[in-house]
RODO-2510 file (C-alpha; in nm, 4 decimals, decimal comma):
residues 449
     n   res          X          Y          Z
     1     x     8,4540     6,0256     3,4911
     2     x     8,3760     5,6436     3,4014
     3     x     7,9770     5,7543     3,4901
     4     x     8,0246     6,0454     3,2888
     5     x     8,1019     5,8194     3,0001
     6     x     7,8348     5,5440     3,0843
     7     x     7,5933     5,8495     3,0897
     8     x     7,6946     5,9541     2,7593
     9     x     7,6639     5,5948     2,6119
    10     x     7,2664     5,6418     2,6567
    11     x     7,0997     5,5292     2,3476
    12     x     6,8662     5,7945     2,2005
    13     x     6,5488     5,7303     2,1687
    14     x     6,4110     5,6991     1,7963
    15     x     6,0949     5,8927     1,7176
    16     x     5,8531     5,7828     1,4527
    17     x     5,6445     6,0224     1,2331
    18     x     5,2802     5,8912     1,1993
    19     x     5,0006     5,9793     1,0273
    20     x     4,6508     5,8566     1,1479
    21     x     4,3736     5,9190     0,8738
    22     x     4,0597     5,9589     1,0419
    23     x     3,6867     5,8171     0,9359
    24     x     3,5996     6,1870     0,7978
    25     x     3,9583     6,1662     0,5650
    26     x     4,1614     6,3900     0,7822
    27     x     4,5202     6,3241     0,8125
    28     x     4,6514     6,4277     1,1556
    29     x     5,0448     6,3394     1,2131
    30     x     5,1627     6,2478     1,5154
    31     x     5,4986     6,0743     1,7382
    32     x     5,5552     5,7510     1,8562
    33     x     5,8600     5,5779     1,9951
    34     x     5,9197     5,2869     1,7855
    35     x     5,9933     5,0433     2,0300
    36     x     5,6179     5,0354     2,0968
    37     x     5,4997     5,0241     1,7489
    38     x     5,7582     4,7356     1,6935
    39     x     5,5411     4,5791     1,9843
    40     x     5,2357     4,6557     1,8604
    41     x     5,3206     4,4440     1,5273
    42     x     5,3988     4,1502     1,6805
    43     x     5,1474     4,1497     1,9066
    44     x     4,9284     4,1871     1,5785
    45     x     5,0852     3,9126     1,4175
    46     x     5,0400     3,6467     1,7545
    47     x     4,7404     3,7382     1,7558
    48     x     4,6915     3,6274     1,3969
    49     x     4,8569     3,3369     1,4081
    50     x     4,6472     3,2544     1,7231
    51     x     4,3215     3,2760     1,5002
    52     x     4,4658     3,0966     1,2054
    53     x     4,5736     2,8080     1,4303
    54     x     4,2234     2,7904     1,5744
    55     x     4,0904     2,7567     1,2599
    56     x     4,3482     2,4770     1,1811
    57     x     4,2317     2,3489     1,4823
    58     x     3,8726     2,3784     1,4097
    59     x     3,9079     2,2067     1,0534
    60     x     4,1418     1,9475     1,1665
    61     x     3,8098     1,7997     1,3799
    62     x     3,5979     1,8634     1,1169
    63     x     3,8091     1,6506     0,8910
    64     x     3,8440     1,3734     1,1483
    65     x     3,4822     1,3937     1,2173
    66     x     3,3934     1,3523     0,8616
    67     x     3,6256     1,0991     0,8065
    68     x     3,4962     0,8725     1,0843
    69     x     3,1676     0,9279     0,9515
    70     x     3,2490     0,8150     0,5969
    71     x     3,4250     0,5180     0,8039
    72     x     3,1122     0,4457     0,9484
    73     x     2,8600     0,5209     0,6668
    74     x     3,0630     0,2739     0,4553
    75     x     3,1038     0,0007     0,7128
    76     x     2,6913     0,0315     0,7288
    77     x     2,6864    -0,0061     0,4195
    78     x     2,8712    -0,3030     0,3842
    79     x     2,6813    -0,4520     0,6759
    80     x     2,3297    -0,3785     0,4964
    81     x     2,4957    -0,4947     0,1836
    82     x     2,6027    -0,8265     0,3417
    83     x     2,2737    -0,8776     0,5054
    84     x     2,0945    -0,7862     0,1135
    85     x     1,9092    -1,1084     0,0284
    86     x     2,0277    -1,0550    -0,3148
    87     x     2,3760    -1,0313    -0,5388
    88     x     2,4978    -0,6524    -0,5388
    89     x     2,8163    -0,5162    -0,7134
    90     x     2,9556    -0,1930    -0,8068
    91     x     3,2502    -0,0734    -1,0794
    92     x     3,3781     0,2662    -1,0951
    93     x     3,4342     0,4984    -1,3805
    94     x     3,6497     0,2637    -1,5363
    95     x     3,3622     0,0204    -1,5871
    96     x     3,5434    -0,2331    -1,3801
    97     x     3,4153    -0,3892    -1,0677
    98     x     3,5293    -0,3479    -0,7316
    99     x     3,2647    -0,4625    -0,4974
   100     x     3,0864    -0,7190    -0,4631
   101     x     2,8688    -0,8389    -0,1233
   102     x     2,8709    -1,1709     0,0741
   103     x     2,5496    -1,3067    -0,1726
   104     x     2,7806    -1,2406    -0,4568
   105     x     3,0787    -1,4092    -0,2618
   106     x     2,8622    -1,6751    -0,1060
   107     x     2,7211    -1,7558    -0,5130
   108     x     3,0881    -1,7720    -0,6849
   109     x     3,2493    -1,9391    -0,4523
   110     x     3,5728    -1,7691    -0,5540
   111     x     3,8190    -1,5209    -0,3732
   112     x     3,7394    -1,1691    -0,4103
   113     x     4,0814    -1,1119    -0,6433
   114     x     3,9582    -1,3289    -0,9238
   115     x     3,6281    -1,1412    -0,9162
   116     x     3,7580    -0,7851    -0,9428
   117     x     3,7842    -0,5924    -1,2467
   118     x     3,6215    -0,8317    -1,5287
   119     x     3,7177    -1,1718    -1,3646
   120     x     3,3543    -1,2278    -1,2372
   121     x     3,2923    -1,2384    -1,6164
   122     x     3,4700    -1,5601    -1,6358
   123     x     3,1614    -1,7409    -1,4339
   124     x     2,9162    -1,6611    -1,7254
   125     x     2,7882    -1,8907    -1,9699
   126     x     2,9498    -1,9018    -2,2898
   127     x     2,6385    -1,8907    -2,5320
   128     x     2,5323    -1,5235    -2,3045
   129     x     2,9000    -1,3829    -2,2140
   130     x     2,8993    -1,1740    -2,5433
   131     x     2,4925    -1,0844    -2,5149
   132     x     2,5830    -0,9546    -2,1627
   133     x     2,8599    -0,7280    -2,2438
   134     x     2,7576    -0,5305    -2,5072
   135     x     2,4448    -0,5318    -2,2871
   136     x     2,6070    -0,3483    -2,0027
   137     x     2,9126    -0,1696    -2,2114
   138     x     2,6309     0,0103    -2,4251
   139     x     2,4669     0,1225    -2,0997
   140     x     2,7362     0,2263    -1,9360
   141     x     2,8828     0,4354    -2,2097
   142     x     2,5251     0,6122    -2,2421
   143     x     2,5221     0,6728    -1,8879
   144     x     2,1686     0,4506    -1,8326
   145     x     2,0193     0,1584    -1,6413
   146     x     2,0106    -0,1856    -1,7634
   147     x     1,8363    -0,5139    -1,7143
   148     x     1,9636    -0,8403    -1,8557
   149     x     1,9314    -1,2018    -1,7759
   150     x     2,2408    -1,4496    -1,8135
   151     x     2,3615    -1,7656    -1,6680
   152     x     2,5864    -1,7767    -1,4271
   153     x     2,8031    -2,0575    -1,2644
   154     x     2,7279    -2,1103    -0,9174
   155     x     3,0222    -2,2450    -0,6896
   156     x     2,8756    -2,6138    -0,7415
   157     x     2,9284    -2,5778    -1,1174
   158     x     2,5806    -2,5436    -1,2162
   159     x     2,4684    -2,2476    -1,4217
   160     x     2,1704    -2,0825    -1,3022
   161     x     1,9890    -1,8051    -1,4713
   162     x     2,0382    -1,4723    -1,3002
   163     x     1,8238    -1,0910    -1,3225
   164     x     2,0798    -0,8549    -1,3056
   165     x     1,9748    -0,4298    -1,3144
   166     x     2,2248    -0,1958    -1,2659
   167     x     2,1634     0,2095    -1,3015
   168     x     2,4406     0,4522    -1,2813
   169     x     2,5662     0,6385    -0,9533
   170     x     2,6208     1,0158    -0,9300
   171     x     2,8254     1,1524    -0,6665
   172     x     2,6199     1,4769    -0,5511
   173     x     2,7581     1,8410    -0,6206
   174     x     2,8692     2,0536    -0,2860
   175     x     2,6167     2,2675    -0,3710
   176     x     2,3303     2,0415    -0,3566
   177     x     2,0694     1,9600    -0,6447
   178     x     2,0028     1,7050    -0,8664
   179     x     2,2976     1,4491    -0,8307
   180     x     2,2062     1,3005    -1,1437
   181     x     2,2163     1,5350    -1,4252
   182     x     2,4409     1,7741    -1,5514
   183     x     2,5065     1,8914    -1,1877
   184     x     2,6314     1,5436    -1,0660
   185     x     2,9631     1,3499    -1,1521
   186     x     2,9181     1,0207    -1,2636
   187     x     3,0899     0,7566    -1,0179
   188     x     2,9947     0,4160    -1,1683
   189     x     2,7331     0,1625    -1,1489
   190     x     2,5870    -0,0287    -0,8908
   191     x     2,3655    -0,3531    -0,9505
   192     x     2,1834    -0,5762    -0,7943
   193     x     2,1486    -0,9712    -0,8842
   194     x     1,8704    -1,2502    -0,8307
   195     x     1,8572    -1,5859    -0,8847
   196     x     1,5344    -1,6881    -1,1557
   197     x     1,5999    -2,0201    -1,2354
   198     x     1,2884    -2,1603    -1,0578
   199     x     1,0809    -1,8736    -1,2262
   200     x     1,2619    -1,9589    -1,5904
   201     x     1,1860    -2,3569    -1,5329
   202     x     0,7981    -2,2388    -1,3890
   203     x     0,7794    -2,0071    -1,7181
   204     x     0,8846    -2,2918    -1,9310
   205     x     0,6439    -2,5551    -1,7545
   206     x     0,4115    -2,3148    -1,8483
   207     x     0,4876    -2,2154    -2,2095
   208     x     0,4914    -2,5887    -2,2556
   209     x     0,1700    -2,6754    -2,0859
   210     x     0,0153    -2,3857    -2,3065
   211     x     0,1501    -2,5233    -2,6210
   212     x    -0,0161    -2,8393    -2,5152
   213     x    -0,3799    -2,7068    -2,4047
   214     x    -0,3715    -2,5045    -2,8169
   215     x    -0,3450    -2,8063    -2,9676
   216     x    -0,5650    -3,0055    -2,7748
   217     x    -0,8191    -2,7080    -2,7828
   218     x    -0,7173    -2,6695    -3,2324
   219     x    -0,8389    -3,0649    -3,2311
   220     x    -1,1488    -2,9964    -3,0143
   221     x    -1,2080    -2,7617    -3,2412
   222     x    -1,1800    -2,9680    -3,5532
   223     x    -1,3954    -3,2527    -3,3781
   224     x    -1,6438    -3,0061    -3,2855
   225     x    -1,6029    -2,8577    -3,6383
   226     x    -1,6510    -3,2506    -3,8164
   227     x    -1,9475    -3,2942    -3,5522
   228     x    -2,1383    -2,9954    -3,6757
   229     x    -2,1098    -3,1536    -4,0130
   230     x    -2,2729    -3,4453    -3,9124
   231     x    -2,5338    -3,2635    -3,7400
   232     x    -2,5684    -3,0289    -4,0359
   233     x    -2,6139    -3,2861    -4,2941
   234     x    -2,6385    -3,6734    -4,1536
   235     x    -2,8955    -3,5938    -3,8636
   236     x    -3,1144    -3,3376    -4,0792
   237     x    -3,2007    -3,5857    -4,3676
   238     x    -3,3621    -3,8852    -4,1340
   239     x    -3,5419    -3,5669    -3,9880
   240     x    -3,6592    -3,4856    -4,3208
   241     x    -3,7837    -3,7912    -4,4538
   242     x    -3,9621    -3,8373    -4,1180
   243     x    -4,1195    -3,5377    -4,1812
   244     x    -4,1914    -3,6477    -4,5415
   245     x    -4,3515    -3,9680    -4,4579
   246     x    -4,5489    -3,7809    -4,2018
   247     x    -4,6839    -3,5054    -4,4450
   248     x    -4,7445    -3,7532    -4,7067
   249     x    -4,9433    -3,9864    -4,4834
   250     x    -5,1350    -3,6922    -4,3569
   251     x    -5,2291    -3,6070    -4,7498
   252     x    -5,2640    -3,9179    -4,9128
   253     x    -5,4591    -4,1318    -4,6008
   254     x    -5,5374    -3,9143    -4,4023
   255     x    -5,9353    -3,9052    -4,4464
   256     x    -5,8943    -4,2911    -4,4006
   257     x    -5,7054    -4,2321    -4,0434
   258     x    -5,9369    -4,1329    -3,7477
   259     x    -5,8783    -3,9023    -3,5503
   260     x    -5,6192    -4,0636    -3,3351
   261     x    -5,4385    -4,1598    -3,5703
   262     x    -5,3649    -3,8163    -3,7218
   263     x    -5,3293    -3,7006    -3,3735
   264     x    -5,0262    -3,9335    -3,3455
   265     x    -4,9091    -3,8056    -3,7190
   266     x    -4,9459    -3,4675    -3,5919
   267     x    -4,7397    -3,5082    -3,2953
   268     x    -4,4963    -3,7046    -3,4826
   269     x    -4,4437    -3,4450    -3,7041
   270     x    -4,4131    -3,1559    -3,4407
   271     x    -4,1523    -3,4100    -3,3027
   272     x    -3,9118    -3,3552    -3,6122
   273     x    -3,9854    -3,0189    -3,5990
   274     x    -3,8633    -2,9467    -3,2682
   275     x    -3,5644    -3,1205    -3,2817
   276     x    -3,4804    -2,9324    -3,6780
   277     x    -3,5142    -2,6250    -3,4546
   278     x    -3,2840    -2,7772    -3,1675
   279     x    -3,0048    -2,8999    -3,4434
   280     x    -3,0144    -2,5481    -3,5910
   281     x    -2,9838    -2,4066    -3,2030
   282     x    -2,6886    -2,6666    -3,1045
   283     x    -2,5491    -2,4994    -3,4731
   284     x    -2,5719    -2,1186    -3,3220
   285     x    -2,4243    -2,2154    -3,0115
   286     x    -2,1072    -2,3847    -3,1523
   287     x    -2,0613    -2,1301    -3,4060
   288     x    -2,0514    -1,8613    -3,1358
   289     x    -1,7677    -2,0549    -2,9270
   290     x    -1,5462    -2,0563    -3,2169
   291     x    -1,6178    -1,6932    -3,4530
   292     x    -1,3471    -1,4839    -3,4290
   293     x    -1,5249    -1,1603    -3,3011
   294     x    -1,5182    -0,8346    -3,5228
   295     x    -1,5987    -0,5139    -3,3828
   296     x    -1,7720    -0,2524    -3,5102
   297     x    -1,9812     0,0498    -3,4115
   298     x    -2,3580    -0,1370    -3,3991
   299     x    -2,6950     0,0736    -3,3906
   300     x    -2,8904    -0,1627    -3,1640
   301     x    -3,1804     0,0298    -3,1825
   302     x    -3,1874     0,0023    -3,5326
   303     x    -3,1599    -0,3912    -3,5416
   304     x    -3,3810    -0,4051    -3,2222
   305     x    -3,6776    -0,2548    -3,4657
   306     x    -3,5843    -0,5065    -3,7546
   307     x    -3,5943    -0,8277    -3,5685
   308     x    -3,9447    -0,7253    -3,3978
   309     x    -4,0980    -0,6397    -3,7049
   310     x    -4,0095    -1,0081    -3,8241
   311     x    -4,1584    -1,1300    -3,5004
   312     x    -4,5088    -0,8982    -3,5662
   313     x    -4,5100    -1,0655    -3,9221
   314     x    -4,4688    -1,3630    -3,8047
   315     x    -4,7650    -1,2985    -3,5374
   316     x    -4,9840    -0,9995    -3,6977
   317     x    -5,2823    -1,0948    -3,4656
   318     x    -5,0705    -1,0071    -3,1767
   319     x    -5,1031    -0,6475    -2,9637
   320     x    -4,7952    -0,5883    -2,8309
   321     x    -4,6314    -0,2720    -2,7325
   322     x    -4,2563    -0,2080    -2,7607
   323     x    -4,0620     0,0679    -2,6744
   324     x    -3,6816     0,1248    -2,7927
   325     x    -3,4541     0,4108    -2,6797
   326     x    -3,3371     0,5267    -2,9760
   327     x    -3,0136     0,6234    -3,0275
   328     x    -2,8477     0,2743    -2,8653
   329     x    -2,4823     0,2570    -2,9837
   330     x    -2,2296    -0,0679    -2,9033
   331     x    -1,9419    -0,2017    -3,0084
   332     x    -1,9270    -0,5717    -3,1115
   333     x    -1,9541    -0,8389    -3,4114
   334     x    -2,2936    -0,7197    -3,5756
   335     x    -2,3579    -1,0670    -3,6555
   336     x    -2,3346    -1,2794    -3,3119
   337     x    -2,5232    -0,9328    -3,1264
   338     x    -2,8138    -0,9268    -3,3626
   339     x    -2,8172    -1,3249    -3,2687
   340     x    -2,8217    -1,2139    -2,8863
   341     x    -3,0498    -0,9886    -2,9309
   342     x    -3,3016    -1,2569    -3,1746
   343     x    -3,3050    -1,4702    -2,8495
   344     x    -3,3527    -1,1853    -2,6028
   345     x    -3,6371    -1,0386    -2,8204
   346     x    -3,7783    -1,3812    -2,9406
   347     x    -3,8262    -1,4949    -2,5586
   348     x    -3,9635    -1,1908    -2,4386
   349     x    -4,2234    -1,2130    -2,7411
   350     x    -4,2394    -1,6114    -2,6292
   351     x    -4,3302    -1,5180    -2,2211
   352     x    -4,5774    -1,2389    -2,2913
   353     x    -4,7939    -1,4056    -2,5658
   354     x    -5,0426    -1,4596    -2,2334
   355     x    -5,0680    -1,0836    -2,1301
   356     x    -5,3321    -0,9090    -2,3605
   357     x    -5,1350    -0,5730    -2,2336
   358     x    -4,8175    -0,7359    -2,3111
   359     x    -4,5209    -0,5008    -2,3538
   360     x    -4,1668    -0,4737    -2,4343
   361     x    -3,8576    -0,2489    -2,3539
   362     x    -3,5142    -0,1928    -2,4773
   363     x    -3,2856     0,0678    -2,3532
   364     x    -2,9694     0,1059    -2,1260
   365     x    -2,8729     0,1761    -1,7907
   366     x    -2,5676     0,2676    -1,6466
   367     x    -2,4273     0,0116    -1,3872
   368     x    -2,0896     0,0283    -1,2017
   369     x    -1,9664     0,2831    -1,4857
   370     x    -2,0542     0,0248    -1,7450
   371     x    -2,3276     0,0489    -1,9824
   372     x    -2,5793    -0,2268    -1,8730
   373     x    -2,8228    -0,3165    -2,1940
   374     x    -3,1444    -0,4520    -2,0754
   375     x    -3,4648    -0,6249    -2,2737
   376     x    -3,7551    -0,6041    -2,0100
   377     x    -4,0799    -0,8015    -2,0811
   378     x    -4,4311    -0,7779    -1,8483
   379     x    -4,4381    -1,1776    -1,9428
   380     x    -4,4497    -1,5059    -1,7027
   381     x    -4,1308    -1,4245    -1,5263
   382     x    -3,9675    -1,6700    -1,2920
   383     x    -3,8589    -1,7351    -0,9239
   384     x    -3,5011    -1,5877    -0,8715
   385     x    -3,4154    -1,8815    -0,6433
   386     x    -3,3979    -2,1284    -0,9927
   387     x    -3,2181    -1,8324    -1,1696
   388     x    -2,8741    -1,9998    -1,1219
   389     x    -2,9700    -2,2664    -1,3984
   390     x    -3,1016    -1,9965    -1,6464
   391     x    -2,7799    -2,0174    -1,8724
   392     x    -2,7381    -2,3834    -1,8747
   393     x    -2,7755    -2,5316    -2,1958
   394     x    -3,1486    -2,7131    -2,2083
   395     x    -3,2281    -2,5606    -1,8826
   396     x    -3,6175    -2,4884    -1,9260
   397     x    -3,7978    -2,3210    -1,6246
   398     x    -4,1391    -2,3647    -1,8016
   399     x    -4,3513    -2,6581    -1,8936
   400     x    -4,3091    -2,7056    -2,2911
   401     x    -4,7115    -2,7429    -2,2443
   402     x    -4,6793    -2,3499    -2,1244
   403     x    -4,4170    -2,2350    -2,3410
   404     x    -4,2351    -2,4308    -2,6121
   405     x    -3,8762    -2,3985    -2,6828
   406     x    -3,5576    -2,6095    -2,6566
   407     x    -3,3750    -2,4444    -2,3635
   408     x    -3,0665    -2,2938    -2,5685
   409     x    -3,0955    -1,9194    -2,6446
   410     x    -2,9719    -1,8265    -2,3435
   411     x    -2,7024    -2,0743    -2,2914
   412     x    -2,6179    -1,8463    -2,6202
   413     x    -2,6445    -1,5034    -2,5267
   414     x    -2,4317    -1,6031    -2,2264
   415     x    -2,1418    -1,7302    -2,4396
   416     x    -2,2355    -1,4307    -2,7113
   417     x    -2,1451    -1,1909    -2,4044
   418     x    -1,8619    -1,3709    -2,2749
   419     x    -1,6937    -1,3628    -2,5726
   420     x    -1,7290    -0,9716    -2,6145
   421     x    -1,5615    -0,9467    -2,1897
   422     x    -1,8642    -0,9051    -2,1084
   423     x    -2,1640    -1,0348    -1,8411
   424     x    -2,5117    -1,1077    -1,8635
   425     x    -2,7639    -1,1268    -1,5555
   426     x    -3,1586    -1,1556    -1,5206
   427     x    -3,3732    -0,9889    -1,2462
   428     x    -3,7111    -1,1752    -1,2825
   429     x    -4,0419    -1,2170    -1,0528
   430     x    -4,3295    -1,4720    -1,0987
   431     x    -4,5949    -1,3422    -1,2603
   432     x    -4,4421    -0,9561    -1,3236
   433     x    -4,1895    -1,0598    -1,6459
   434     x    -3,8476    -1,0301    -1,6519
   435     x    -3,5278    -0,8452    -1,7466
   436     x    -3,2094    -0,9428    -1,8874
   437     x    -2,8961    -0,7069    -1,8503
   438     x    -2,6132    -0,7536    -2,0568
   439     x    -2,2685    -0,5431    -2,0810
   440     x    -2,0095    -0,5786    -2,4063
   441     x    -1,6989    -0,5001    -2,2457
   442     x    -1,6697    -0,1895    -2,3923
   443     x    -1,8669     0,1293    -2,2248
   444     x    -2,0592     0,3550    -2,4958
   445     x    -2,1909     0,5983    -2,4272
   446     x    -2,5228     0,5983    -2,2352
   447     x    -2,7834     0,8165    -2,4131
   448     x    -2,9697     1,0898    -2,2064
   449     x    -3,3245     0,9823    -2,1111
***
């Protein structure tokens, strides 16, 4: 009886009603017991909370992993920071500091607290503290880099004048690009600090000794200036009335005089002369050492053709055959380049007056990428080996017997050139003439041949 009633205690089992839709969209219904479908759920759900705690898991070490290596990025960067053989700092968004490496440290002296924030303002000079901040508030509040100079108290008490440049850091998007711009988000500043002092005392040393060298060069100047003067005017009027003297003896006794005697006359007279022409030369060259030089756009062709037509006036008996490229252009003071090219021209007039095929060329070639401007002559030439003392004031490679002359025009063209940035050479041979290149500093452009 008892199992009769245990048998009729037998919980029925509960059917569920499900409907599966299949991939094609058919709904077919079917049974389950719902003991097993509770199952099924909760096996679902461990399952799920298996993969969720994986990825817990999985992000947890990421995290850790990326924390040690910020740990160790930062501790690098302290270590290169420390090892830095300059000053560096950095302030955040706030504009205050909050770094600062072992130079820095090493340099104030002072604890690290009472350089935070704005205290490492405290160590700068009085006469630059306000100079300095606006300097670096202004920069900071346009986002920019700055470079200032200020003094700043070392931990001996002595100021010394410090470089400091600081640009503004970006902290980089997740997404990559540029870190800087409108993609970026601005994390501070970081700067770097050296100390100038020797290079401000050097800078001074030299400002000084340049002051100095102007005013002793202004008084050369002037003495060179009051010397010309006397040249000009006290040394030409003995030369004169020698020359007077001479003349007059030579008109008034000179059919009394024998030969000799107005030989000596003669000579005397060439004598004053020469030295007129040397005053005149000493006259050019100082002149060209201290004009101020005024460029222009010159046609050396054109005052090539002028000054030899003065030379064949002066000497209409003489043959001699010139050739100019036209179209030569230049820049440079008109004035001290036709006085180059008088000397240039004269002497190559001078060294052929022996050749009864003498000729003369002017033109340009190019040289290094700089227009080289050349007067070549078929005259007496010169050995190369003696060439170094060509531009030497009175340096004379010819007996005054052979050619007269007092040794200056090139001495002039050389300082003519120099003072355009130029440089002037010669390429000469005994016997076969010689040419003289010259460059202005300035590179026209070379006409076609």
């Amino acid at each position: 009886m008892a199992a009769a009633r245990g048998v009729g205690r037998v919980r029925k089992a509960v059917v569920v009603r499900v409907r599966h839709r299949r991939r094609s969209g058919t709904v077919t219904p079917s049974e389950r017991d719902a003991t097993h479908v509770e199952a099924e759920r909760l096996e679902r759900y461990r399952r799920e909370l298996e993969a969720r705690e994986r990825e817990l898991t999985r992000a947890s070490d990421l995290l850790a992993a990326e924390r040690k290596r910020l740990v160790e990025s930062e501790a690098r960067f302290r270590t290169m920071a420390d090892c830095a053989p300059v000053m560096l700092w950095m302030s955040g968004t706030d504009g205050l500091w909050h770094f600062f490496n072992q130079g820095w440290m090493d340099f104030s002296g002072r604890p690290l607290e009472e350089e935070l924030g704005t205290g490492w303002a405290e160590g700068v000079h009085a006469e630059d503290i306000q100079r300095c901040m606006t300097t670096y508030l202004e920069a900071f509040a346009e986002r920019r880099p700055f470079r200032m100079e200020y003094r700043l108290r070392r931990k001996d008490g002595e100021y010394r004048w410090i470089l400091d440049q600081g640009k503004p850091r970006w902290n980089r998007p997740r997404g990559g690009g540029d870190a800087e711009g409108a993609d970026g988000e601005f994390a501070g500043y970081i700067g770097s600090c050296i100390d100038i002092t020797e290079q401000k005392t050097l800078q001074a040393e030299l400002d000084t000794r340049v002051r100095e060298r102007t005013a002793e060069l202004l008084a050369a100047n002037q003495e060179l200036e009051a010397f010309s003067y006397s040249v000009s005017h006290d040394l030409r009027a003995p030369l004169r009335s020698v020359d007077g003297f001479c003349t007059a003896l030579l008109e008034d006794y000179g059919p009394r005089l024998d030969a000799e005697g107005r030989h000596f006359l003669e000579r005397a007279r060439a004598g004053t002369q020469r030295m007129a022409t040397l005053i005149d030369d000493l006259l050019d060259l100082s002149r060209v050492t201290r004009a101020s030089i005024r460029r222009d756009a010159i046609e050396l062709d054109v005052l090539a053709d002028g000054i030899v037509t003065d030379l064949r006036g002066l000497n209409p008996d003489r043959a001699v055959t010139v050739e100019i490229t036209p179209g030569l252009r230049a820049h440079g003071d008109r004035h001290l380049i036709s006085l180059l090219l008088v000397n240039l021209l004269g002497n190559a007039w001078k060294f052929t007056s022996k050749r009864p095929d003498a000729r003369i060329s002017v033109g340009v070639e190019s040289r290094d990428g700089d227009a080289a401007f050349f007067v070549r002559d078929n005259g007496a030439g010169f050995d190369m080996s003696r060439a170094e003392r060509l531009f030497a004031p009175f340096t004379r490679l010819h007996e005054p017997s052979d050619f007269e002359g007092t040794g200056i025009g090139l001495a002039t063209v050389q300082r003519i050139v120099r003072r355009h940035g130029g440089r002037v050479w010669v390429d000469a041979a005994v016997g076969q003439g010689a040419t003289v290149f010259f460059t202005l500093g300035r590179t026209p452009e070379v006409p076609p041949a």
